[in-house]
Biopython code that builds the backbone (N, CA, C, O; Angstrom):
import numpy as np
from Bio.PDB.StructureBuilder import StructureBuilder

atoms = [
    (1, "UNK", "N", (-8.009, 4.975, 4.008)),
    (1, "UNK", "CA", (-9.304, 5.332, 4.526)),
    (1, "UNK", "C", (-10.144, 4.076, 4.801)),
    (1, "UNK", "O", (-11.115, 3.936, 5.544)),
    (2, "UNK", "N", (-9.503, 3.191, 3.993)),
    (2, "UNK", "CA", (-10.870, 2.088, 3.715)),
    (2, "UNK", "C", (-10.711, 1.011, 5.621)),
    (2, "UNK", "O", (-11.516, 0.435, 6.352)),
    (3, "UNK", "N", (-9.672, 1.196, 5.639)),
    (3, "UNK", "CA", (-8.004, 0.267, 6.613)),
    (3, "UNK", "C", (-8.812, 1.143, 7.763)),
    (3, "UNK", "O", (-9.660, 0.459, 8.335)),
    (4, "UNK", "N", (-8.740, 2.318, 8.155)),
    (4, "UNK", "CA", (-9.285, 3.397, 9.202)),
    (4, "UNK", "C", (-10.644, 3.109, 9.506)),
    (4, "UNK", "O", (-10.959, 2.822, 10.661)),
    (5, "UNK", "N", (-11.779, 3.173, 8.262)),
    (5, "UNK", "CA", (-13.217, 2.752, 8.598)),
    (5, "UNK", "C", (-12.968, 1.390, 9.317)),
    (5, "UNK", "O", (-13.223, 1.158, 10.499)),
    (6, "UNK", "N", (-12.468, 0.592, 8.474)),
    (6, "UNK", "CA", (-12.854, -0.857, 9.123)),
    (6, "UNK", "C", (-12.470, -0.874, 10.788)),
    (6, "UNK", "O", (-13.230, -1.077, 11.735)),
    (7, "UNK", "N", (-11.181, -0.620, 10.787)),
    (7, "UNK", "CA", (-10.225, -0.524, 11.967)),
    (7, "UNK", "C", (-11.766, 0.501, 13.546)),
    (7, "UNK", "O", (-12.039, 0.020, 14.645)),
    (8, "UNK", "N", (-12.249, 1.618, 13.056)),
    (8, "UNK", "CA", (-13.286, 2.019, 13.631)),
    (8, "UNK", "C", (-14.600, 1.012, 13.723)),
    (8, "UNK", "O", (-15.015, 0.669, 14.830)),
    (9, "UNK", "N", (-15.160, 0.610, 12.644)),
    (9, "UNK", "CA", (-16.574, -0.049, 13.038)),
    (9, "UNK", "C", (-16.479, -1.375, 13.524)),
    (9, "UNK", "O", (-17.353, -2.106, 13.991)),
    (10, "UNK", "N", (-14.930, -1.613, 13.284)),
    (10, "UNK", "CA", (-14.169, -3.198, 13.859)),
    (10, "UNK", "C", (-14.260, -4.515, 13.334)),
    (10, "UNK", "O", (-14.139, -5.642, 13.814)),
    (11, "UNK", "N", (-14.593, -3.884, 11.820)),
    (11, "UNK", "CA", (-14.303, -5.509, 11.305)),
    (11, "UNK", "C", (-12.878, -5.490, 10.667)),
    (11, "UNK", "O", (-12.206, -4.764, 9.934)),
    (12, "UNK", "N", (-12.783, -6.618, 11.304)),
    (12, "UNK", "CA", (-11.050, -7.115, 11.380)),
    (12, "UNK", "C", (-11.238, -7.650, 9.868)),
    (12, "UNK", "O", (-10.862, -6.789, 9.073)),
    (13, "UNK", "N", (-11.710, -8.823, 9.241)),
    (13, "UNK", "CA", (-11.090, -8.738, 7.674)),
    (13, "UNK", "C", (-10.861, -7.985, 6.819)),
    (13, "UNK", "O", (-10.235, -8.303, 5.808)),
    (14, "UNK", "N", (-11.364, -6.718, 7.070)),
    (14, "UNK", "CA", (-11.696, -5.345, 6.178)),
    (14, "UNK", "C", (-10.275, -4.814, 6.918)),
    (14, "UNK", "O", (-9.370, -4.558, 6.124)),
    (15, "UNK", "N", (-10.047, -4.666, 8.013)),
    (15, "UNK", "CA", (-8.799, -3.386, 8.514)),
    (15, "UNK", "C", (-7.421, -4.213, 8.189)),
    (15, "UNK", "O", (-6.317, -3.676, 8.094)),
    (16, "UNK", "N", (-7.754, -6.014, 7.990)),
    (16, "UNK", "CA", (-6.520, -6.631, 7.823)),
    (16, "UNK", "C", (-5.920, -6.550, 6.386)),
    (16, "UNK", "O", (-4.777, -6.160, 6.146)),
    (17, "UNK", "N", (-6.785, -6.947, 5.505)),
    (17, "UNK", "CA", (-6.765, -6.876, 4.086)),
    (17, "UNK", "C", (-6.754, -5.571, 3.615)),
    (17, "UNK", "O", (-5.986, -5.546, 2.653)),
    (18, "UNK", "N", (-7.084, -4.809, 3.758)),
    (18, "UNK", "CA", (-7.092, -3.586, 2.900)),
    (18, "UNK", "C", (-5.764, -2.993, 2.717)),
    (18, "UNK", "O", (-5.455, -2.353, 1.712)),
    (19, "UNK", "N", (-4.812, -3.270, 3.928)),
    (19, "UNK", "CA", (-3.193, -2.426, 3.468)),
    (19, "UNK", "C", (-2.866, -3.870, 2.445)),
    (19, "UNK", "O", (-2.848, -3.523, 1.264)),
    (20, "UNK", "N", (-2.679, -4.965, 2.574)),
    (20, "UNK", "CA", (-2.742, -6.229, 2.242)),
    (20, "UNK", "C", (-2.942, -5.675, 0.326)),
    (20, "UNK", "O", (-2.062, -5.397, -0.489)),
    (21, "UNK", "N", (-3.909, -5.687, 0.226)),
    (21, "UNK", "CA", (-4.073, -5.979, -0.708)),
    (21, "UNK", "C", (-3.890, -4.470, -1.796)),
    (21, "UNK", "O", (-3.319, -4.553, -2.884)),
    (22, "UNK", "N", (-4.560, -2.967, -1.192)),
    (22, "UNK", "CA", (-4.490, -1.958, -1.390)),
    (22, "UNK", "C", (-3.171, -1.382, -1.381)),
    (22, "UNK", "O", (-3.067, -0.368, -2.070)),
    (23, "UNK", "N", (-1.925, -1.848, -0.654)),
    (23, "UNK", "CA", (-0.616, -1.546, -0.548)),
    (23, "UNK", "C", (-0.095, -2.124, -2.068)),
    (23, "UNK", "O", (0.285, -1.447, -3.023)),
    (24, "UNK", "N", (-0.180, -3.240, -1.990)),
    (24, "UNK", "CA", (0.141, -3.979, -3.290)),
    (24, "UNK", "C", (-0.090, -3.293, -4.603)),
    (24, "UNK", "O", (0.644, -2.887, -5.504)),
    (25, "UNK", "N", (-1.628, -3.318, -4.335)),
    (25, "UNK", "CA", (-2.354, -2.253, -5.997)),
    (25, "UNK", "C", (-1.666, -1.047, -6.413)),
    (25, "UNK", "O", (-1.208, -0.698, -7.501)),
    (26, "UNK", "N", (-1.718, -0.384, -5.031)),
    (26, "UNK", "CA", (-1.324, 0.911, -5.379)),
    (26, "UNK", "C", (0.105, 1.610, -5.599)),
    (26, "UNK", "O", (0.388, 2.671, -6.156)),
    (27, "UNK", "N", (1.193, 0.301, -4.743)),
    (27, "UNK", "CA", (2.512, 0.488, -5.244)),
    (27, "UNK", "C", (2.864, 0.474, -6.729)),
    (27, "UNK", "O", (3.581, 1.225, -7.391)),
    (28, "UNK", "N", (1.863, -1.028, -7.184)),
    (28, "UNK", "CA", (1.936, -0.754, -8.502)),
    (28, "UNK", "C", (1.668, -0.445, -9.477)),
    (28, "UNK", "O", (2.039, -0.959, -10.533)),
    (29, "UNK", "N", (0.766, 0.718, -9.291)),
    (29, "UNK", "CA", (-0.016, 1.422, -10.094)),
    (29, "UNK", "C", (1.486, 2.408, -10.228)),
    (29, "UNK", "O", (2.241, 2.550, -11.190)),
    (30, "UNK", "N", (1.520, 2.811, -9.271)),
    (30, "UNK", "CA", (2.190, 4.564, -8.825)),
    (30, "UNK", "C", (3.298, 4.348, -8.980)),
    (30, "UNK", "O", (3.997, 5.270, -9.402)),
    (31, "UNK", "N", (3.938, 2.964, -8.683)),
    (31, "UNK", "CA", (5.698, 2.921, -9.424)),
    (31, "UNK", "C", (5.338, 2.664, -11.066)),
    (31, "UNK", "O", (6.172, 3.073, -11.874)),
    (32, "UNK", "N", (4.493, 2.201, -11.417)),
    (32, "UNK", "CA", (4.647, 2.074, -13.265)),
    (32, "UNK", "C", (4.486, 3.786, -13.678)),
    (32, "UNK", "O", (5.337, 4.258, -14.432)),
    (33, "UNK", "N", (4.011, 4.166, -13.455)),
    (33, "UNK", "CA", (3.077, 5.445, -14.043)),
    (33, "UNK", "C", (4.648, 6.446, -13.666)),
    (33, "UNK", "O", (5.238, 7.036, -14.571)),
    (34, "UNK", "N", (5.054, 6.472, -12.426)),
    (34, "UNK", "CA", (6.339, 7.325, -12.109)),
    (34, "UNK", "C", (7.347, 6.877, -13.261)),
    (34, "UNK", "O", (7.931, 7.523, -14.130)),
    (35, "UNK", "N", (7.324, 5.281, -12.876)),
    (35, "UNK", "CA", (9.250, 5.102, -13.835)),
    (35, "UNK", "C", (8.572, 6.003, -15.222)),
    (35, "UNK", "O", (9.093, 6.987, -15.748)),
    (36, "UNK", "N", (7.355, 5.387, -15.591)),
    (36, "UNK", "CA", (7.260, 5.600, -17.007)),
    (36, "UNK", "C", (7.419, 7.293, -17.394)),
    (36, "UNK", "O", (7.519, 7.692, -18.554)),
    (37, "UNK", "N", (7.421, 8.079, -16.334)),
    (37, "UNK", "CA", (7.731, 9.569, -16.299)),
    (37, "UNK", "C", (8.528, 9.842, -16.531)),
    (37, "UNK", "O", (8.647, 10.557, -17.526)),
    (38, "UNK", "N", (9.850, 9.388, -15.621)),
    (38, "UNK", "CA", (10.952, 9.469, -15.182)),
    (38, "UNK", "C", (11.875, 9.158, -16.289)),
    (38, "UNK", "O", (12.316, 9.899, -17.168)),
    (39, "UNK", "N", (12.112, 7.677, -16.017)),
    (39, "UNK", "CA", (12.472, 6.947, -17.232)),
    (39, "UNK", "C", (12.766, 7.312, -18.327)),
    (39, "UNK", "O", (11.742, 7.722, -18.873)),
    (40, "UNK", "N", (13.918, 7.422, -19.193)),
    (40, "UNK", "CA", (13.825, 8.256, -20.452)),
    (40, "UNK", "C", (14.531, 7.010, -21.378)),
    (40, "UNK", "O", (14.632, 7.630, -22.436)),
    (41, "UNK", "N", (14.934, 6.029, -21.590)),
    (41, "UNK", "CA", (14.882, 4.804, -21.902)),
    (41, "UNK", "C", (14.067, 3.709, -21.122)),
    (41, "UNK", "O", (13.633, 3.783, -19.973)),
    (42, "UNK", "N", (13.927, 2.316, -22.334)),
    (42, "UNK", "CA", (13.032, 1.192, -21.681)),
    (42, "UNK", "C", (13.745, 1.073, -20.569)),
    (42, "UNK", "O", (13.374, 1.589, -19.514)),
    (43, "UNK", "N", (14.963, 0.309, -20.696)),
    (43, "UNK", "CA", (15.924, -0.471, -19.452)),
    (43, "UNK", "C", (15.565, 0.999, -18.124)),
    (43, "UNK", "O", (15.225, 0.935, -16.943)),
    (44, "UNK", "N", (15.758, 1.818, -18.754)),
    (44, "UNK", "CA", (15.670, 2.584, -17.476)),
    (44, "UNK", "C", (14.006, 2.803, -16.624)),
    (44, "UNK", "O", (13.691, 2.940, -15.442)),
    (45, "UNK", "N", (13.412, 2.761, -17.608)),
    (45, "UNK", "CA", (12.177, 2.535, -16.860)),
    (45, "UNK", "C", (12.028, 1.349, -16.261)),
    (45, "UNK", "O", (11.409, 1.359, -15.197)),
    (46, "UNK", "N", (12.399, 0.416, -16.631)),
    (46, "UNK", "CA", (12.328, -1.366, -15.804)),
    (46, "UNK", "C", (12.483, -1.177, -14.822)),
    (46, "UNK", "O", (11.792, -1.341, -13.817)),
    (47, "UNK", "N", (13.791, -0.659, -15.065)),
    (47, "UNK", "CA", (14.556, -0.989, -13.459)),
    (47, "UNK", "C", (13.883, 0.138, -12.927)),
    (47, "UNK", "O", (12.902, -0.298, -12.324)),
    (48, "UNK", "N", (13.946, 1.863, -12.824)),
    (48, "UNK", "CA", (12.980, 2.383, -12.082)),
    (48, "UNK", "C", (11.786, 1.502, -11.913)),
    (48, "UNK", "O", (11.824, 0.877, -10.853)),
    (49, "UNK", "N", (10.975, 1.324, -12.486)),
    (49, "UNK", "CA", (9.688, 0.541, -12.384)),
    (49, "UNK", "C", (9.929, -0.865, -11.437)),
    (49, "UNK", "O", (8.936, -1.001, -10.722)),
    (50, "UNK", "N", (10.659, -1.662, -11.265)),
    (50, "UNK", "CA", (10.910, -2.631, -10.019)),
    (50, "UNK", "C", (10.850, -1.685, -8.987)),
    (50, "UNK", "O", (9.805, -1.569, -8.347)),
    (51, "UNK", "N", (11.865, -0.968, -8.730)),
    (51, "UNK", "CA", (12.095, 0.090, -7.355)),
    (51, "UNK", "C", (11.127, 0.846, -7.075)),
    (51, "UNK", "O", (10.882, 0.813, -5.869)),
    (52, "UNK", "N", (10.396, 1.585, -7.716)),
    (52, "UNK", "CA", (9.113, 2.778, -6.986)),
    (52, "UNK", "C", (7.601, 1.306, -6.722)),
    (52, "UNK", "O", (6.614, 1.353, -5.988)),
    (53, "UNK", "N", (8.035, 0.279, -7.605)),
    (53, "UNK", "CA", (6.990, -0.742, -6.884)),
    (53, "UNK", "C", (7.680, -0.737, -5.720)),
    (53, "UNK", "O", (7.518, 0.342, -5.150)),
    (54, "UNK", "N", (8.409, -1.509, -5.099)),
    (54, "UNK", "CA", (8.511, -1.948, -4.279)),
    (54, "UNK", "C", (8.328, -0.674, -2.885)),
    (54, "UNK", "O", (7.681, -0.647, -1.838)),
    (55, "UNK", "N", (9.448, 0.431, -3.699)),
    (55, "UNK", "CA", (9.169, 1.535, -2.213)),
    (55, "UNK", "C", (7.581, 1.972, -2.538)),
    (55, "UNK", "O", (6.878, 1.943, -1.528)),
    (56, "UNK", "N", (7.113, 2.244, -3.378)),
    (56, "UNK", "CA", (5.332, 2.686, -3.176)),
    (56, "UNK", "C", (4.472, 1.686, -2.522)),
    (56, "UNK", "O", (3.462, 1.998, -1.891)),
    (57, "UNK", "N", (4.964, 0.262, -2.711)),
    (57, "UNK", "CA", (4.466, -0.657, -1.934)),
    (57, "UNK", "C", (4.479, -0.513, -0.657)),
    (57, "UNK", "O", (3.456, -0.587, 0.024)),
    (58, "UNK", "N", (5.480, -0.323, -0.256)),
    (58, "UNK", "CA", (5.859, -0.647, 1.525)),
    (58, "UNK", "C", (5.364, 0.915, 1.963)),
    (58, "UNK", "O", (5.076, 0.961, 3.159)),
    (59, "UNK", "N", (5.218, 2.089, 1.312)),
    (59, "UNK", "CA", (5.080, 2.917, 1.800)),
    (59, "UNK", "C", (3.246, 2.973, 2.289)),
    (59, "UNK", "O", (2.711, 3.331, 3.338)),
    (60, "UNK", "N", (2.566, 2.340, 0.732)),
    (60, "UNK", "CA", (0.943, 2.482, 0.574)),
    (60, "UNK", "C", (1.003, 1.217, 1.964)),
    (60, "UNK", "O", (0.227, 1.567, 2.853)),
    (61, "UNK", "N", (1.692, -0.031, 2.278)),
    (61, "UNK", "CA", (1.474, -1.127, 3.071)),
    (61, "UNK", "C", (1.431, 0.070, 4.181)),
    (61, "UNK", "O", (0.420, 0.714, 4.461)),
    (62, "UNK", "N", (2.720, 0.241, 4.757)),
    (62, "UNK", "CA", (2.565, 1.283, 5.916)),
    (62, "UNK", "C", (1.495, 2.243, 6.625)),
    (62, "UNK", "O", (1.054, 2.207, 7.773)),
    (63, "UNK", "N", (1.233, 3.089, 5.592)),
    (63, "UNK", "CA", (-0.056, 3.667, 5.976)),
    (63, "UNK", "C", (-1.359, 3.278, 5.839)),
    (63, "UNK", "O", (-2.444, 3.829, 6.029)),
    (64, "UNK", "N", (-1.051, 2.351, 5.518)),
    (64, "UNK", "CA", (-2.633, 1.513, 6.077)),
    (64, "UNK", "C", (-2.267, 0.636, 7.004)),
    (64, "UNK", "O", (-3.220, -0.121, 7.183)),
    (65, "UNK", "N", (-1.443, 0.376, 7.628)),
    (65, "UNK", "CA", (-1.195, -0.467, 9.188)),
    (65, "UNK", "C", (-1.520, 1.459, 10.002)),
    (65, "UNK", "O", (-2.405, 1.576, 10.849)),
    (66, "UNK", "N", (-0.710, 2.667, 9.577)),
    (66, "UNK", "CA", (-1.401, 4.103, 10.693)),
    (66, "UNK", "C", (-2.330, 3.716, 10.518)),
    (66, "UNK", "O", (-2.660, 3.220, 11.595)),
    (67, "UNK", "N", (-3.641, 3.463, 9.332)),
    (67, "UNK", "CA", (-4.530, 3.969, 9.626)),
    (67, "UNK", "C", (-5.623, 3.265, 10.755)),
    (67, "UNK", "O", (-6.548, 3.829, 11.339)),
    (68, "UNK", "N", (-5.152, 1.726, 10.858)),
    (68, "UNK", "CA", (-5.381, 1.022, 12.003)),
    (68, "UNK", "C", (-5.080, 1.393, 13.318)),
    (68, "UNK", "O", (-5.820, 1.113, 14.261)),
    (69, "UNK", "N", (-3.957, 2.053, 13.434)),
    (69, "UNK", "CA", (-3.393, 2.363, 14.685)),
    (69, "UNK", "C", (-4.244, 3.513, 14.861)),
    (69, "UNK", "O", (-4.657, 3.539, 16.020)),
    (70, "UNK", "N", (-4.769, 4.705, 13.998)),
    (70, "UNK", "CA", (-5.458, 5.676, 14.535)),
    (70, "UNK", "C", (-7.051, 5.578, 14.690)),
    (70, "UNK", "O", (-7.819, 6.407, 15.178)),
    (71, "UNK", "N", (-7.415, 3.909, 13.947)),
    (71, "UNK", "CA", (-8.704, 3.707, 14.547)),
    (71, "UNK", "C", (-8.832, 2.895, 15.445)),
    (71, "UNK", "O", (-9.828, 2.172, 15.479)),
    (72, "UNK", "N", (-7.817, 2.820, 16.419)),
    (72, "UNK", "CA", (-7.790, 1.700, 17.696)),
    (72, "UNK", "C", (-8.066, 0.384, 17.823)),
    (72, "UNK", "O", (-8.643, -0.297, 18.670)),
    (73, "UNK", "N", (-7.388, 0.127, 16.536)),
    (73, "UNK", "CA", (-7.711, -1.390, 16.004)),
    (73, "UNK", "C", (-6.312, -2.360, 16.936)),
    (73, "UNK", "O", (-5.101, -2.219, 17.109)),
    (74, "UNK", "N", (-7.209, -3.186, 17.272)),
    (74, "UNK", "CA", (-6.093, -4.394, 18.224)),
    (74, "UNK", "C", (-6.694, -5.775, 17.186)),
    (74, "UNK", "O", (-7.802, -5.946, 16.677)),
    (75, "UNK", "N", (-5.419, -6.633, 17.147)),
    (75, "UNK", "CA", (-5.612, -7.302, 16.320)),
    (75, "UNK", "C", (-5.506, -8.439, 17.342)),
    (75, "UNK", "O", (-4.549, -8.303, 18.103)),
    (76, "UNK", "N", (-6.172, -9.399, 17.517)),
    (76, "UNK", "CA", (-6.996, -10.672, 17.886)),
    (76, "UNK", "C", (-5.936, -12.321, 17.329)),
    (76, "UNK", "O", (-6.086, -13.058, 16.355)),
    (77, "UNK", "N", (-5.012, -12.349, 18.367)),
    (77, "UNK", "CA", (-4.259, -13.545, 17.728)),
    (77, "UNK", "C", (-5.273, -14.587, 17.851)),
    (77, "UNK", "O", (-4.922, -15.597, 17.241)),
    (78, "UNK", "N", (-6.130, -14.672, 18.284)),
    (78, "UNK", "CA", (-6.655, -16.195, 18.857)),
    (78, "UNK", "C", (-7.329, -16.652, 18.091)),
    (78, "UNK", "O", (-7.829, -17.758, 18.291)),
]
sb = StructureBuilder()
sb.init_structure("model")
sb.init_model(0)
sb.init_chain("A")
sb.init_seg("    ")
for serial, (resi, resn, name, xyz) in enumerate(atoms, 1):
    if name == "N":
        sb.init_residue(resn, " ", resi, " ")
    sb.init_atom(name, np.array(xyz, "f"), 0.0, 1.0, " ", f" {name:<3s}", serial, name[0])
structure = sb.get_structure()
């Protein structure tokens, strides 16, 4: 949402950073909290816990690059 506002009122550090940094947070919030569900030994939570980071990562990264694309955000090489 945050990636979408910016991407709309058009400030580019806000629509760039927010999957950036919000992808990151939230992969690893949401892969610890899952393995630790899941997981029914330590070792097995580790290693779950590497993997749902990384896929919750790329997934939370992802949808905050849509949510740019659905606020008609063009990104400015120059």
């Amino acid at each position: 949402m945050v990636t979408l506002l910016g991407a709309m009122v058009g400030l580019e550090g806000l629509a760039v950073a927010s999957p950036m940094v919000g992808g990151g947070i939230a992969g690893l919030i949401c892969g610890i909290m899952l393995a630790r569900c899941v997981g029914r030994t330590t070792g097995t939570q580790i290693a779950l816990g590497f993997l749902f980071v990384l896929l919750f990562g790329f997934v939370s990264f992802a949808l905050g690059f849509f949510g740019c694309m659905m606020g008609g955000f063009k990104l400015d090489m120059r």
